[in-house]
N, C-alpha and C positions, 0 to 999 in steps of 0.2 A: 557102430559101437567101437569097433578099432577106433576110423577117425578122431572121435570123443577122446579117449584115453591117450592119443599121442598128441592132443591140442593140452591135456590136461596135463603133460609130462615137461611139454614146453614151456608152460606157464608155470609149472613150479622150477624150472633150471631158470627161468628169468627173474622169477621171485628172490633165488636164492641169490643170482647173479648180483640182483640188485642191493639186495639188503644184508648180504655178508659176500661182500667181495674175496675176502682172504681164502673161503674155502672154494670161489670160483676161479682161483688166482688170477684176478685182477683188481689192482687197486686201483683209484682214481688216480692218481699222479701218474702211472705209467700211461692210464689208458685217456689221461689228455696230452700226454706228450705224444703219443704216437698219434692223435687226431692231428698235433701241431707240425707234426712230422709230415704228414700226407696234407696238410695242407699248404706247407711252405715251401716244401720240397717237389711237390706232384704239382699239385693243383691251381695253386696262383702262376709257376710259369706256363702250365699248358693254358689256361685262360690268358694270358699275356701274347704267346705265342698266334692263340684265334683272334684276340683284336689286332695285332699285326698283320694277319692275314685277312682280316676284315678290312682294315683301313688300304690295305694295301689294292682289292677289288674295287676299292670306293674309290682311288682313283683312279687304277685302271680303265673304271665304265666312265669316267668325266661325272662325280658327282662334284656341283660347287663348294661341296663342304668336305672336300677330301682332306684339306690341308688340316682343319680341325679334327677330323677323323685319328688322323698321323699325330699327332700332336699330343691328343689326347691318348691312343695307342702307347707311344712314347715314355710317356708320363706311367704308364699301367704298367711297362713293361720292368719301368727302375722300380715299380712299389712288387711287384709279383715276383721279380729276379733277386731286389733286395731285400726278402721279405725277412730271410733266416737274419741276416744281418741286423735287420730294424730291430727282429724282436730281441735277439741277442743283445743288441746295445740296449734296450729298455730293463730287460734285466736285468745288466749291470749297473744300471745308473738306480733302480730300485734296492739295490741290495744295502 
């Protein structure tokens, strides 16, 4: 019976979360800027970082496709590292 009423309590804070943001204080524009935040700030270099580190085993063990590995690593790392920058310039060029 507990369990029921605290599934029931949650699902109206996510009702209300959802459907009047102001009185859950979050609005949509903050709360995709802080997803674009941890996504371009966190998340594309530590993924950048693991294909570097991937590419980097693949040639260490002699795989024939290391160089492509690196390559392609590379390429991941300028779009993950520049990533605030890319969106930032799209922005401005949108405005």
């Amino acid at each position: 019976m507990k369990k029921e009423k605290m599934h029931l309590l949650l699902s109206v804070a996510l009702v209300i979360a959802i459907f009047c943001p102001d009185l859950a204080h979050a609005g949509l524009e903050t709360s995709l800027m802080g997803i674009k935040t941890k996504l371009t700030g966190v998340i594309l270099p530590l993924l950048s970082v693991i294909g570097i580190a991937i590419a980097g085993i693949s040639f260490f063990t002699g795989n024939p496709n290391a160089k492509q590995h690196i390559a392609y690593s590379v390429v991941g790392c300028m779009i993950g590292f520049g990533a605030q920058g890319i969106v930032d310039f799209i922005a401005q060029t949108v405005r």
